[in-house]
N, C-alpha and C positions, 0 to 999 in steps of 0.2 A: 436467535437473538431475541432479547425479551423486545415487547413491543410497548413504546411508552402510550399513554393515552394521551390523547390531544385535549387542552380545556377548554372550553368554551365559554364566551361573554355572556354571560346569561345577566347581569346586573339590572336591566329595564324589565326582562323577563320577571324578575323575581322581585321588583320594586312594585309593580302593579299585580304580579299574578296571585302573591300573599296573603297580602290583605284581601284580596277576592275573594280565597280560599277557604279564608277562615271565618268570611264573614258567610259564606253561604254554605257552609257545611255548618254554622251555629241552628240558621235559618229552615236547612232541609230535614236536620236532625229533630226541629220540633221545640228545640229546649229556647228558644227566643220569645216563643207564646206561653210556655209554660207556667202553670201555677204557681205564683210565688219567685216569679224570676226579675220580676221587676221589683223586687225589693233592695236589689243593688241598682247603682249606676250602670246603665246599657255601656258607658263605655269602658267599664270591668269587665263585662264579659266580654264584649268584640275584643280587647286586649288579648287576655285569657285565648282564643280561637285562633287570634294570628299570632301569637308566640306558638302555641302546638299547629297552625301551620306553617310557621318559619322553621321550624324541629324536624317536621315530617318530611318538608321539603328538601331542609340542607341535608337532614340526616342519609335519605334515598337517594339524591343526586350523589351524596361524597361515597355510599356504598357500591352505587354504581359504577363511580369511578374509578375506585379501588379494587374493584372486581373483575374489572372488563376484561384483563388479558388472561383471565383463568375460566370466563365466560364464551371469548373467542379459540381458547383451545377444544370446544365443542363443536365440533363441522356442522354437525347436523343439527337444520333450523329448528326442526319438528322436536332436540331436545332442548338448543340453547334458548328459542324466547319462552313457552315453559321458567325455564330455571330462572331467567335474566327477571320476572315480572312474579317470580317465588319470591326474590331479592325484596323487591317492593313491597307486595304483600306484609312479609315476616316484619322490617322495616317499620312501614305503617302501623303494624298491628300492635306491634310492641311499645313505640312509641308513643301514640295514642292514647294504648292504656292506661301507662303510665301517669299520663298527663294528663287523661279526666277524670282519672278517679282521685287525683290530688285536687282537679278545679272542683269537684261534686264535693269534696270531703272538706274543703280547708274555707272554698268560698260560697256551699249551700248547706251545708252540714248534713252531706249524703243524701240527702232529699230525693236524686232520681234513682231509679230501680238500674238494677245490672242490667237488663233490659232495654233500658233506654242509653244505659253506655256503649252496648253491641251495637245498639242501631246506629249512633251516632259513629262508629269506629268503622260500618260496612259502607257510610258515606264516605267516609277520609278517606278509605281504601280505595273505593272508586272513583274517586278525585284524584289521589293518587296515580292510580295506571293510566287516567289519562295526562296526564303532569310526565309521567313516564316515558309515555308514548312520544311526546312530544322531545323528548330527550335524542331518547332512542334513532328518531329519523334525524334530527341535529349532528348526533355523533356520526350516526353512516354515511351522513353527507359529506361532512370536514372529510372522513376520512378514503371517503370516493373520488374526492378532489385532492388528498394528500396523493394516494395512489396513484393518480392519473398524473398526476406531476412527478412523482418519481420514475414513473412509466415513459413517460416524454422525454425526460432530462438520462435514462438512462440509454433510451433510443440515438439521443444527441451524440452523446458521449461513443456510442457504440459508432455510428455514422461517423465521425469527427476520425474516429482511430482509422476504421476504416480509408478515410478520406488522408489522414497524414502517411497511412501503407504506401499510397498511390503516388503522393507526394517523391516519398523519396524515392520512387523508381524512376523520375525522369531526372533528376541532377544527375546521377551517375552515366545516364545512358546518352546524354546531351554532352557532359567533358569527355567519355571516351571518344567521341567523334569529333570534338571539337579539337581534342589534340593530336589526334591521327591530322586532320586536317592543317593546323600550323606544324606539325613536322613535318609533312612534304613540303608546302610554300616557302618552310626554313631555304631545304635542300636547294628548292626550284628556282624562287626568284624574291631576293630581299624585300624588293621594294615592297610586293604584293604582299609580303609576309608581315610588313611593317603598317601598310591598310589593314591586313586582316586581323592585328593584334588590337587596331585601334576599335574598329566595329568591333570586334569581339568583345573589347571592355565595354562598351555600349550594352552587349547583349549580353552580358553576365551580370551587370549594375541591374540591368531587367528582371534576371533571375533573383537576384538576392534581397531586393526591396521587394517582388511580388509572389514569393512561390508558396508562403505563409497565405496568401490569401485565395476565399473561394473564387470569387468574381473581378475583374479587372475592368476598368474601363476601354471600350473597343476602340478607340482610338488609340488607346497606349498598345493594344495589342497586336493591329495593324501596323504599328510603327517598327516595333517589336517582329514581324514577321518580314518586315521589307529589308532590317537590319541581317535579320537571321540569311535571307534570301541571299542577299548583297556577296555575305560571305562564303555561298555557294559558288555564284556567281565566279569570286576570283580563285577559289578552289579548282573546278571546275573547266573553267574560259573560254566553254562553247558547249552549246545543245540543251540550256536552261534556259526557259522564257517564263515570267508568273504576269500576268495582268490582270488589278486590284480593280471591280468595277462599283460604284456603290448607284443604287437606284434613288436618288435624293431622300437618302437617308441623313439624320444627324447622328454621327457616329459616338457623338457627347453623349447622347441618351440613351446609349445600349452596354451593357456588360456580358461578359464572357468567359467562363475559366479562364486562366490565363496558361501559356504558351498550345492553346488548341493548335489555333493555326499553322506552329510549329509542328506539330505533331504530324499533321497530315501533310505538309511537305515534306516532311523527311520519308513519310511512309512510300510518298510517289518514287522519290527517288532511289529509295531502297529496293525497292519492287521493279522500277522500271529499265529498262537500257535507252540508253541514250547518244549520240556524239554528235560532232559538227554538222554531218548530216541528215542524222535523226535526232529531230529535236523534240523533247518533253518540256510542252507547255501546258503552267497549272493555270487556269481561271480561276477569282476569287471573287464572287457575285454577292453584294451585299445588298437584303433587300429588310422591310421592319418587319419579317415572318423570319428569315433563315439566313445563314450564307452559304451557299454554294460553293464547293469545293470538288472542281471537275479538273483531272489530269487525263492525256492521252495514257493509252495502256501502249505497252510494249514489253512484257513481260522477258525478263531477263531469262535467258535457259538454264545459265547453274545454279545452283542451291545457295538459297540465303541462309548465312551466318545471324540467326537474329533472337533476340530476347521475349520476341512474340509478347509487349504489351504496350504496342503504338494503341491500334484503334480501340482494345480493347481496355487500354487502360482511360480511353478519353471516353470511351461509352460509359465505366465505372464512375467516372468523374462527373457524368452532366447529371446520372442515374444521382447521386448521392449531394451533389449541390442543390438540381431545378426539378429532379422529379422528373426527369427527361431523358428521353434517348436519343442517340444521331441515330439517321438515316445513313444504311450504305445500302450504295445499288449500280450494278456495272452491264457493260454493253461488250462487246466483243472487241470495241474502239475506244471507251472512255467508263472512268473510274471516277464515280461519284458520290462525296459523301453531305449531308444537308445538318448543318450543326444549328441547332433551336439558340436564338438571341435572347435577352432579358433584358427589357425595359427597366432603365434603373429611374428614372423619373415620370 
């Protein structure tokens, strides 16, 4: 795809740098002291100098500009600034000439020698490439900053897809269990089924206002998880214990992906066995470093049925929101995961 050039405000540049120009390439060429030069008005020729430097200069900047994507199809530096500052030269040289052998011829009646028009043309030239020069590092710049912005923005975007992949793995994985869940409670016992629809619309109103977002506030998430909890609970009706501990945190000032906490109770329970007798209790330790997320183990003997992207879709998730990974680390008695908080204030 062709590549446009980016323009630059050069207006202040070129309001001061001109008349600079032209006044000291008059000066260095000699022709200001010259015999016979003050028989005009000085401010004819300073005129004269900064018109063939407003020429030289618009001329070589608009060549440059017009050049540049035929300039950057040449990889290699060692040919393109060579060729890019040939540009200039020819530019300058041509212009130049042009231009003072009309000022020599129209406004001294030829008076200086060809001699003295080279010398004055190897000034402008070299005025020129540094005029050039100064272009030069200008356009590399914008466009090292356009880069880096396209470069970032398309990081985001890539991360973002990423991030929505993830997303919709957990709506589908979260109603298949939710509805296994209300068709037994149907079967088993009204009442409980008629609680469980109610918390359930609670925790779906949860899902649907927040799953669009990276971060959630920890208190809505915690709420969120004692909701989710609740509906285990009458699922369930014995051998679930979870207790919420917070270390005088304000839980207003933290955020969190949202449904983590879900994630890892579901994971305990998935994994673990459980009943009236052996009970699987989750602790949920909130401190302003982490929250702790400890369940007893009691590893189930038969083979889980499972989609295998609980933890590792919530490691995806913290990896791609905060830059962050949870900690998992287990005991021969207890299954501990350590999820990194974010201070939202």
């Amino acid at each position: 795809m062709k590549h446009k050039p980016q323009k630059i405000n050069d207006t202040v540049i070129k309001f001061a740098g001109i008349p600079f120009t032209g006044v000291l390439a008059f000066h260095l060429s000699g022709f200001a002291s010259a015999a016979g030069i003050n028989s005009h008005p000085a401010i004819i020729n300073y005129s004269c100098f900064i018109f063939i430097s407003f020429c030289l200069w618009n001329g070589s900047a608009y060549a440059h500009y017009l050049l540049r994507n035929q300039l950057y199809k040449i990889k290699k530096l060692y040919f393109r600034i060579p060729a890019r500052y040939s540009i200039t030269i020819a530019v300058t040289w041509i212009i130049s000439y042009i231009l003072l052998i009309c000022w020599n011829y129209f406004l001294h009646d030829a008076q200086f020698t060809q001699h003295g028009i080279i010398y004055c043309q190897l000034i402008m030239t070299l005025i020129s490439i540094q005029v050039s020069s100064i272009y030069e590092i200008v356009y590399l710049n914008k466009e090292r900053e356009s880069d880096l912005i396209k470069i970032e923005r398309s990081e985001k975007l890539k991360v973002q897809a990423q991030l929505d992949a993830l997303k919709s793995q957990i709506d589908p994985h979260f109603i298949f269990n939710s509805l296994n869940t209300l068709s037994y409670l149907i079967s088993q016992d009204q009442e409980k089924a008629k609680l469980f629809n109610d918390t359930l619309a609670k925790v779906y109103r949860y899902i649907l206002i927040n799953k669009e977002k990276d971060l959630i506030q920890l208190k809505q998430e915690i709420e969120f998880a004692s909701n989710y909890f609740y509906l285990l609970k009458i699922r369930y009706q014995a051998g679930l214990n979870m207790l919420i501990k917070m270390d005088n945190v304000s839980i207003e000032n933290y955020s969190i992906p949202p449904l983590s906490l879900q994630a890892l109770i579901e994971n305990a329970i998935k994994h673990n066995y459980f009943s009236e007798k052996i009970n699987l209790s989750i602790e949920i330790t909130i401190s302003e470093d982490e929250i702790r997320v400890v369940n007893h183990k009691n590893i189930k003997k038969y083979d889980i049925q499972s989609s295998r992207i609980g933890l590792a879709n919530l490691n995806e998730r913290y990896s791609l929101i905060v830059n962050k990974d949870i900690i998992v680390s287990q005991t021969p008695d207890f299954f501990t995961v350590l999820l990194p908080v974010i201070k939202s204030v």
